[in-house]
C-alpha positions in Angstrom: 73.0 117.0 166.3 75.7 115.3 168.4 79.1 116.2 169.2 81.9 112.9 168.9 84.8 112.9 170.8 87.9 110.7 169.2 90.5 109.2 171.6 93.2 107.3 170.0 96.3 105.4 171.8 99.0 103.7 170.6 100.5 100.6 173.0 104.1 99.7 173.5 105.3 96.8 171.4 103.1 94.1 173.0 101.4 96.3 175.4 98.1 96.2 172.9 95.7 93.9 175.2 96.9 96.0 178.4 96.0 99.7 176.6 92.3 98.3 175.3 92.0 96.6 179.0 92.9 100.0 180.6 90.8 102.1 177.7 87.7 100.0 178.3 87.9 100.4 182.1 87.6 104.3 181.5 84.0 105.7 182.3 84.0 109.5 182.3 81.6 111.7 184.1 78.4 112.1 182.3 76.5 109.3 180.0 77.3 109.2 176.6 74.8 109.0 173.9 76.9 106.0 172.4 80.3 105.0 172.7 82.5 102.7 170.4 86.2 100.7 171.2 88.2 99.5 168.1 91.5 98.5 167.9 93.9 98.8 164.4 97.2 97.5 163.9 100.5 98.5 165.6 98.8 97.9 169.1 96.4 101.4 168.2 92.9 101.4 170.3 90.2 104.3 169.6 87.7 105.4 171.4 84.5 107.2 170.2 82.0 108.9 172.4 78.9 110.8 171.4 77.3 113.6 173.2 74.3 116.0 172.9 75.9 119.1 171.3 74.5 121.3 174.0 76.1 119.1 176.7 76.6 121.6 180.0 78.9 121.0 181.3 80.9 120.3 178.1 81.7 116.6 177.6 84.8 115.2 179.5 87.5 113.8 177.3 89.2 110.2 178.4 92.0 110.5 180.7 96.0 109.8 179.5 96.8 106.7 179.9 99.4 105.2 182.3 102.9 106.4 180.8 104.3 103.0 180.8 101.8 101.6 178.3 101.8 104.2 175.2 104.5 105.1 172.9 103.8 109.0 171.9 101.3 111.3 173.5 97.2 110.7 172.9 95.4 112.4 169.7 92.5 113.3 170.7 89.8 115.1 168.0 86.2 116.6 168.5 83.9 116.5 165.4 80.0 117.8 165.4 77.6 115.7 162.8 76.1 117.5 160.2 73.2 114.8 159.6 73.3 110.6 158.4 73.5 110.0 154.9 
């Protein structure tokens, strides 16, 4: 099993390519198992790391980003698979 961690930002008007460059520079303590960068309309970028459930210590989340490049506060969301389909 596998614990993901969701981080999602959204840019400032135009600030889009500046939030994924700053996202993507991000590398936590610890080595994921995987991680994935998208990006979705109205400058959004998420971030999905996956780590061994029994991670000790427990998995570090992303940092906030720089104030000047988001518009509302970070979601962040912790899921635990229950198996592929």
């Amino acid at each position: 099993m596998s614990l993901a961690l969701m981080w999602e930002a959204a840019a400032v008007a135009g600030r889009g390519e500046d939030l994924l460059a700053w996202a993507r520079r991000q590398s936590p303590t610890g080595r994921p198992l995987r991680r994935e960068t998208f990006t979705a309309p109205g400058d959004r970028v998420l971030v999905i790391t996956w780590w061994p459930v029994d991670s000790t210590p427990p998995p570090p989340e992303l940092p906030d980003p720089p104030a000047d490049l988001v518009r509302r506060p970070v979601h962040r969301w912790r899921f635990t698979s229950v198996g592929v389909d």
